[in-house]
GUTOR-984176 format. One record per residue (C-alpha): residue in one letter; residue number from 0; x, z, y. Coordinates in nm, 2 decimals, always signed. Each point is the difference from the previous one (the first is absolute). Layout:
! GUTOR-984176
<site a,NUM,<X,Z,Y>>
...
! end
This chain:
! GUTOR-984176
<site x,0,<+6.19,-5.63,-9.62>>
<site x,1,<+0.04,-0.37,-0.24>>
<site x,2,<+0.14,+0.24,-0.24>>
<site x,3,<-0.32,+0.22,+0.02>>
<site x,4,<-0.23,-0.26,+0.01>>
<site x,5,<+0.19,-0.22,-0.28>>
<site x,6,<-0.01,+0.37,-0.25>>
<site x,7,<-0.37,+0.04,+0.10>>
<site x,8,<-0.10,-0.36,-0.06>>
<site x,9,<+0.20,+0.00,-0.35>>
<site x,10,<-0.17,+0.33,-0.11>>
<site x,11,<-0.35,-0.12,+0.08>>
<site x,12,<+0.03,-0.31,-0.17>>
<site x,13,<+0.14,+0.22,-0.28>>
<site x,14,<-0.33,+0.20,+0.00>>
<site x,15,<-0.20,-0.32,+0.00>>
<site x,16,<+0.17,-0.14,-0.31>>
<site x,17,<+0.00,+0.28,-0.21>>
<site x,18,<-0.39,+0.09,+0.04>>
<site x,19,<-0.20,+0.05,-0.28>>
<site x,20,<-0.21,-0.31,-0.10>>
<site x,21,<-0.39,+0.02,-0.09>>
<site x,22,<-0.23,-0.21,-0.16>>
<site x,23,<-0.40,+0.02,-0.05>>
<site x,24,<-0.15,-0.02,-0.36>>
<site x,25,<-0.37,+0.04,-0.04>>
<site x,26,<-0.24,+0.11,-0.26>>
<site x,27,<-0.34,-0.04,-0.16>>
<site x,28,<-0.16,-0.26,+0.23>>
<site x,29,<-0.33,+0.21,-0.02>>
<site x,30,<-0.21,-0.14,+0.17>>
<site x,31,<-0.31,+0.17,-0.09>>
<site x,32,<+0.06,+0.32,+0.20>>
<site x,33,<-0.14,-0.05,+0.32>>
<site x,34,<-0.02,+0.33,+0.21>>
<site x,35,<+0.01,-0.11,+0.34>>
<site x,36,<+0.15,-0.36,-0.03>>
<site x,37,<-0.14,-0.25,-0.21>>
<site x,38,<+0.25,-0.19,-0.20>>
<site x,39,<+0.02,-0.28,+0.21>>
<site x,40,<+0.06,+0.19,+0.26>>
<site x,41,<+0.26,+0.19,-0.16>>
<site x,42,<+0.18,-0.25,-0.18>>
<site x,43,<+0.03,-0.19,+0.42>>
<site x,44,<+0.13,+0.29,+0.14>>
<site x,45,<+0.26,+0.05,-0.24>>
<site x,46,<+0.11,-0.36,-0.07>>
<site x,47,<+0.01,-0.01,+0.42>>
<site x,48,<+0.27,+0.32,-0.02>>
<site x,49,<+0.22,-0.18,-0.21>>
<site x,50,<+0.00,-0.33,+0.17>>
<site x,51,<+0.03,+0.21,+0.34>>
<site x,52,<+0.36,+0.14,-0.13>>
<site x,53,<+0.04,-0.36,-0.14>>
<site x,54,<+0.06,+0.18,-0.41>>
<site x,55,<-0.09,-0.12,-0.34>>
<site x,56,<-0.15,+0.27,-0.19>>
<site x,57,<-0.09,+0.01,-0.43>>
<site x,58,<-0.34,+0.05,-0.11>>
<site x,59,<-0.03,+0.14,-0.34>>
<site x,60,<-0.32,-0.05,-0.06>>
<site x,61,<-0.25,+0.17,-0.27>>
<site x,62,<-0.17,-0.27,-0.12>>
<site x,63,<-0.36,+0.19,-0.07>>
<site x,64,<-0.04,-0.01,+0.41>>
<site x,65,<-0.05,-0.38,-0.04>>
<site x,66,<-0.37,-0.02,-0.09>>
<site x,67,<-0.10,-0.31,+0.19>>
<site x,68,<+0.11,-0.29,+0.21>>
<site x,69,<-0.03,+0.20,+0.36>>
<site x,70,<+0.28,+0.23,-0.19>>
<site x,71,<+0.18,-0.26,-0.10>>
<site x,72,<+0.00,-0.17,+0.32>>
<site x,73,<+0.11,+0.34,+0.15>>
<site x,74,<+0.29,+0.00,-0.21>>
<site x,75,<+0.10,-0.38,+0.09>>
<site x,76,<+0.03,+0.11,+0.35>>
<site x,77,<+0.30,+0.18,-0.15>>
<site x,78,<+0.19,-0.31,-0.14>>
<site x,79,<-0.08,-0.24,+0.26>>
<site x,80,<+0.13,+0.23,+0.25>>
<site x,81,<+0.38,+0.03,-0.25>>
<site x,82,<-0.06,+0.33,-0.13>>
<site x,83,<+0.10,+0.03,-0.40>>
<site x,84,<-0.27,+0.04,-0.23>>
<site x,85,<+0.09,+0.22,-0.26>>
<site x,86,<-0.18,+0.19,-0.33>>
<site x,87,<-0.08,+0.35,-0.02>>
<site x,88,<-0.25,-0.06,-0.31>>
<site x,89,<-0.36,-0.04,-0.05>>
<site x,90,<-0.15,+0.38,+0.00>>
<site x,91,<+0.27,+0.19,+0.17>>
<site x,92,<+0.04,+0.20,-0.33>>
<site x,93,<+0.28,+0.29,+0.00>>
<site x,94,<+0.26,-0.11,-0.27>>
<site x,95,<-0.02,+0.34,-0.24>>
<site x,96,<-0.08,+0.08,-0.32>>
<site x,97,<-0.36,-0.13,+0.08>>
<site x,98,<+0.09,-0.39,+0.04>>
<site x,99,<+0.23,-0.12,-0.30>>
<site x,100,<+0.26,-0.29,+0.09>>
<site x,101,<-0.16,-0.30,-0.15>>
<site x,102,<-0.35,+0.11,+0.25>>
<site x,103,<+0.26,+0.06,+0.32>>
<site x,104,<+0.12,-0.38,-0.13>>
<site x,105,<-0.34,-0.12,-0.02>>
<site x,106,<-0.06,+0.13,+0.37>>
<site x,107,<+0.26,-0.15,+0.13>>
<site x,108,<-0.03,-0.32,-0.16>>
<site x,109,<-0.38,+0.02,+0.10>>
<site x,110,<+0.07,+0.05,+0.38>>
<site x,111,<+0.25,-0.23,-0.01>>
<site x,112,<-0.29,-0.25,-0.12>>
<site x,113,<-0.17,+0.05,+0.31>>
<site x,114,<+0.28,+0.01,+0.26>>
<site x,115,<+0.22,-0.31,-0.14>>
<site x,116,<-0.22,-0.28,+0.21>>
<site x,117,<+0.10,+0.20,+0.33>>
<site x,118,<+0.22,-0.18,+0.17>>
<site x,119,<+0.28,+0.30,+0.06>>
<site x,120,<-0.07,+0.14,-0.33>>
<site x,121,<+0.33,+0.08,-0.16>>
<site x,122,<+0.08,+0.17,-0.34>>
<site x,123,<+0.12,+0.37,+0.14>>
<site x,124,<-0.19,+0.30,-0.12>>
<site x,125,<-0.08,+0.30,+0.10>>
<site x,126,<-0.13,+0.32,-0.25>>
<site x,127,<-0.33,+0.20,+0.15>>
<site x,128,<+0.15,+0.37,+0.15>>
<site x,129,<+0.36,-0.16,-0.13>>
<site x,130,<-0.11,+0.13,-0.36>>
<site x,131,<+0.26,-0.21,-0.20>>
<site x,132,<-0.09,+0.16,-0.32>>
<site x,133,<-0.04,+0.35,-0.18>>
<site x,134,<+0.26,-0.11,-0.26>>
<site x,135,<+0.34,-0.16,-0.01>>
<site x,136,<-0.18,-0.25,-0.30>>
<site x,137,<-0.30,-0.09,+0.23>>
<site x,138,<+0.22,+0.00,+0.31>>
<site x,139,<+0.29,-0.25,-0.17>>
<site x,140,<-0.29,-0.19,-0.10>>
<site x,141,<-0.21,-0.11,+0.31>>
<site x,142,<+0.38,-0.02,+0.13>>
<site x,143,<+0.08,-0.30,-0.27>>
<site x,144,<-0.34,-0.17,+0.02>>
<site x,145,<+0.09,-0.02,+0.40>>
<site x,146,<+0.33,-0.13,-0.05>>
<site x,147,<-0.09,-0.25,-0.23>>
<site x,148,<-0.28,-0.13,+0.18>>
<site x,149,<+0.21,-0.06,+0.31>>
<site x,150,<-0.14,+0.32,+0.22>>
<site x,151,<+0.21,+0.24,+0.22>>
<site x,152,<-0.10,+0.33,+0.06>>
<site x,153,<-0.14,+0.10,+0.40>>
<site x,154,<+0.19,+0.34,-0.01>>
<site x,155,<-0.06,+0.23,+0.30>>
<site x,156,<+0.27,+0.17,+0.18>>
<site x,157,<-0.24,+0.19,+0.20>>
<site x,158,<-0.26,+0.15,-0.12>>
<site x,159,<-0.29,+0.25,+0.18>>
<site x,160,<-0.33,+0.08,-0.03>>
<site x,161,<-0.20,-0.26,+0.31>>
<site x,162,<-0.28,-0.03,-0.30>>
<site x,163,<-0.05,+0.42,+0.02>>
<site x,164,<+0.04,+0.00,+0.37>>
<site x,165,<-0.28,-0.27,+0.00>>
<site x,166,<-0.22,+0.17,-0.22>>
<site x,167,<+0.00,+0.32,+0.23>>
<site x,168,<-0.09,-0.24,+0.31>>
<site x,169,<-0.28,-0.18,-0.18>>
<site x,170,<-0.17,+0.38,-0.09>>
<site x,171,<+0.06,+0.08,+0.32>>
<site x,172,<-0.19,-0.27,+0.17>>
<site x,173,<-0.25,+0.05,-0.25>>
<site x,174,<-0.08,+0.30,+0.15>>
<site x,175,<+0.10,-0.05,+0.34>>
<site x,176,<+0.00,-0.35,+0.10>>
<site x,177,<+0.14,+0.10,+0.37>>
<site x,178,<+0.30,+0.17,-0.10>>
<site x,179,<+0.35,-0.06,+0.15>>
<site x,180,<+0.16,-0.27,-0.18>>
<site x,181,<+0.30,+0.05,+0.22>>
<site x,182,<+0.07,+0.30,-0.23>>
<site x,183,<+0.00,-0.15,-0.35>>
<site x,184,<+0.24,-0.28,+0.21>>
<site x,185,<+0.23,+0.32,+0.04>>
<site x,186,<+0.00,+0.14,-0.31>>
<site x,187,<+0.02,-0.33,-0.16>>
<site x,188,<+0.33,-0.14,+0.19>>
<site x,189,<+0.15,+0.33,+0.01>>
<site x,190,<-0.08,+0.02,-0.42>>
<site x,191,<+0.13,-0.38,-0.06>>
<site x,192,<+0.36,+0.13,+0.25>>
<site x,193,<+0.09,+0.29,-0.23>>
<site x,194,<-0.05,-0.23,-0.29>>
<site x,195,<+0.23,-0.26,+0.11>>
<site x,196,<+0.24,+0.23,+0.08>>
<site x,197,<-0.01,+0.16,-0.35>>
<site x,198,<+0.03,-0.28,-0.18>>
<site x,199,<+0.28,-0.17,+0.23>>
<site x,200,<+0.19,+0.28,-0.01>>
<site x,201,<-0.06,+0.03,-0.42>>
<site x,202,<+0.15,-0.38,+0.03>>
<site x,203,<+0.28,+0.05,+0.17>>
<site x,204,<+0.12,+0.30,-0.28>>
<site x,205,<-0.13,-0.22,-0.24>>
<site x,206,<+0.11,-0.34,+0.00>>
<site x,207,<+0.29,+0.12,+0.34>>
<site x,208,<-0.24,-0.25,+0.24>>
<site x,209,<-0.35,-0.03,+0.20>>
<site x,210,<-0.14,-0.27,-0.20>>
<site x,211,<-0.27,-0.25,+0.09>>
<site x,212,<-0.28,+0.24,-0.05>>
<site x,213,<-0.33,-0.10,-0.10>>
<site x,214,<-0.28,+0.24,+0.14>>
<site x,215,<-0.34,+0.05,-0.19>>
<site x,216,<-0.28,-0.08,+0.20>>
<site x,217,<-0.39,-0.02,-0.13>>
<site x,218,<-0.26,-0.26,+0.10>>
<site x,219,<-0.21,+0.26,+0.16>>
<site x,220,<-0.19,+0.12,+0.33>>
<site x,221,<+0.33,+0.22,+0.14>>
<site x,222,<+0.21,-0.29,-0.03>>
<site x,223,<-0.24,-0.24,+0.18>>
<site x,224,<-0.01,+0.24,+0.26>>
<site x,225,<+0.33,+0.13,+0.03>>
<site x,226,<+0.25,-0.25,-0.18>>
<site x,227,<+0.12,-0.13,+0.32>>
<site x,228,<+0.09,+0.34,+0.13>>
<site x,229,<+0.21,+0.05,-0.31>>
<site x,230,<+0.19,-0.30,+0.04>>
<site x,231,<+0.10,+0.06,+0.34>>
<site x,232,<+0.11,+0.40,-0.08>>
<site x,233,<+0.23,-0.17,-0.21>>
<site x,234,<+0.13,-0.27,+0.23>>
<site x,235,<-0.01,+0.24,+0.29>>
<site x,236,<+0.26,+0.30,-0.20>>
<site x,237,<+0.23,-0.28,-0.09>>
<site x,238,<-0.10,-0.17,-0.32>>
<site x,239,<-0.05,-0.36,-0.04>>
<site x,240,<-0.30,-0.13,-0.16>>
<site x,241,<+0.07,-0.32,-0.25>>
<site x,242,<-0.19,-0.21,-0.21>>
<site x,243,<-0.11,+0.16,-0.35>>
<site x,244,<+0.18,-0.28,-0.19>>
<site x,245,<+0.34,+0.05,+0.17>>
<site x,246,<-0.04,+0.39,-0.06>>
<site x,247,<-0.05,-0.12,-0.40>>
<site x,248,<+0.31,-0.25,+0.02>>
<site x,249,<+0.22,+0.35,-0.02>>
<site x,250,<+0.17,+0.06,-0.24>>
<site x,251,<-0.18,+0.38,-0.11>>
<site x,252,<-0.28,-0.17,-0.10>>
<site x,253,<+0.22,-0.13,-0.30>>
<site x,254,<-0.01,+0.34,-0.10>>
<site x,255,<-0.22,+0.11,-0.33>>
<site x,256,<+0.05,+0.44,+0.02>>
<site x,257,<-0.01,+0.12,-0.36>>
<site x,258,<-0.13,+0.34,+0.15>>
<site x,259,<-0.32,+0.14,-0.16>>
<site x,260,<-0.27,+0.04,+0.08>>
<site x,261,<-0.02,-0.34,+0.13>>
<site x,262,<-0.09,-0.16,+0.37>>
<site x,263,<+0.01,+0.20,+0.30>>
<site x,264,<+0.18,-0.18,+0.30>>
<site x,265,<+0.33,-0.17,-0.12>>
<site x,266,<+0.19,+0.20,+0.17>>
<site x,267,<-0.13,+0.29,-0.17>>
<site x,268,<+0.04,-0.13,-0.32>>
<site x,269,<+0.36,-0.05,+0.06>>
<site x,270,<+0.04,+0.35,+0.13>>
<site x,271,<-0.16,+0.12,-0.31>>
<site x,272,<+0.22,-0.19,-0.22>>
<site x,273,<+0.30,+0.09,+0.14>>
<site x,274,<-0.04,+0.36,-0.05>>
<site x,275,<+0.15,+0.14,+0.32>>
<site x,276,<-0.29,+0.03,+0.24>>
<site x,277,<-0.24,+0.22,-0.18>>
<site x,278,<-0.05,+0.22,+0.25>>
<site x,279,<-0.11,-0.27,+0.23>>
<site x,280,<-0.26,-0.15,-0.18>>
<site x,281,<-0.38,+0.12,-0.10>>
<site x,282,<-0.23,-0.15,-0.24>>
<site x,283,<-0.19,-0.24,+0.09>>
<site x,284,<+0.21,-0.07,+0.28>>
<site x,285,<-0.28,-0.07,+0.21>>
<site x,286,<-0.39,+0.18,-0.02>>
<site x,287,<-0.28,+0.16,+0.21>>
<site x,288,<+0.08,+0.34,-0.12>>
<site x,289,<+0.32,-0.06,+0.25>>
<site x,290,<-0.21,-0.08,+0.32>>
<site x,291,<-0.31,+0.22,-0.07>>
<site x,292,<+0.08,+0.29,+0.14>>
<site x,293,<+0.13,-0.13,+0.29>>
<site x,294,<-0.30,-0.24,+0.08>>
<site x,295,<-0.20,+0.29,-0.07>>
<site x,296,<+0.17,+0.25,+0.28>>
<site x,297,<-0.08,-0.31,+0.29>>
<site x,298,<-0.35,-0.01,-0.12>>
<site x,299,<+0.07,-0.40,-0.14>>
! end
């Protein structure tokens, strides 16, 4: 019976040391869209989930949400509560052969104008829809201006599509302000799983490890109302949940992925450049034409 109890109590901890690790990272900050919370409201309710499970998240903030003081108080909620400020540009612009390098620099230098007084700002950027660039010249370019300005890149290991699922609920409500929330929760935790488990999966064939996974997450009304239920899906199937800037302290994040075209989550990227898991990966690696048809068939 000891020897039962000593194997069971080995393999459990054994479980418990090898789960896969997860951190928040949020986008946008837009707090101009206001169906069914106002952004105070919002902004409380998600700030209270993340002290709740006692994590610091990353805010990558688009720096065109910050018309007035009441924004900008909003946001310094954000540092005095420990959570990283970071810059995701002024107009959210989609890095392609629309927005030249020396305009992505401007934004980026602009936003970073804006966000530097913050007390948790810190020089890590993120690019709008993980565009890094249409060309390997534009892409090397930003790349260089960031290095030499002392900026580290906010990859995402995890990527999904929250901002599509959100959309979807906000039409809905629109035009039925009594439907069932409880079934956008389902969709929306049962989407984020099957992400997760895609990309930690791609990780581990990748790089031969679960790394310390930062998941995309949007400033928005599904997160406010369902953030907390994510985290705890994760906890509750065995992942732990760990501050954003230990997840960045690993080492993949040191990783610049030649593969073209550019961005995509950075686990992706390295999939594409290695060559060997075409067959695994779409382009983009994340969209709404994936989800549609099933949000359609539940009536979402």
């Amino acid at each position: 019976m000891n020897r039962f109890i000593l194997y069971f109590s080995f393999f459990f901890v054994s479980l418990n040391t090898h789960a896969a690790e997860v951190s928040i990272t949020m986008d946008d900050f837009n707090v101009h869209e206001e169906t069914l919370l106002p952004a105070d409201k919002r902004n409380e309710q998600i700030l209270a989930v993340l002290k709740k499970h006692k994590i610091k998240a990353t805010l990558f903030v688009t720096c065109k949400h910050l018309h007035n003081e009441a924004d900008k108080r909003l946001l310094a909620a954000w540092s005095q509560q420990g959570h990283t400020i970071g810059n995701h540009t002024v107009n959210h612009r989609r890095f392609d052969n629309k927005v030249t390098a020396d305009e992505e620099i401007s934004e980026i230098h602009q936003c970073e104008d804006q966000l530097k007084s913050e007390k948790n700002f810190q020089k890590i950027f993120r690019f709008p829809m993980l565009a890094e660039g249409d060309t390997v010249e534009k892409r090397d370019a930003v790349r260089s201006w960031l290095k030499k300005n002392n900026y580290k890149l906010g990859h995402v290991t995890i990527d999904a599509s929250d901002w599509y699922v959100d959309r979807r609920l906000r039409d809905k409500l629109e035009k039925d302000p009594n439907f069932d929330l409880k079934k956008f929760k389902e969709f929306y935790l049962q989407h984020m799983w099957e992400r997760a488990q895609f990309y930690n999966e791609l990780s581990k064939k990748v790089v031969g490890r679960e790394v310390k996974h930062t998941l995309l997450v949007h400033f928005n009304l599904l997160n406010a109302l369902f953030l907390d239920d994510l985290i705890q899906m994760f906890k509750d199937r065995g992942w732990t949940v760990i501050d954003s800037k230990a997840a960045f302290k690993d080492s993949i994040f040191e990783k610049l992925p030649n593969s073209m075209p550019s961005g995509q989550s950075l686990i992706w990227a390295l999939a594409k450049e290695s060559g060997k898991f075409e067959s695994e990966l779409r382009y983009p690696g994340e969209n709404d034409t994936y989800e549609k048809d099933k949000m359609d068939a539940l009536g979402l």
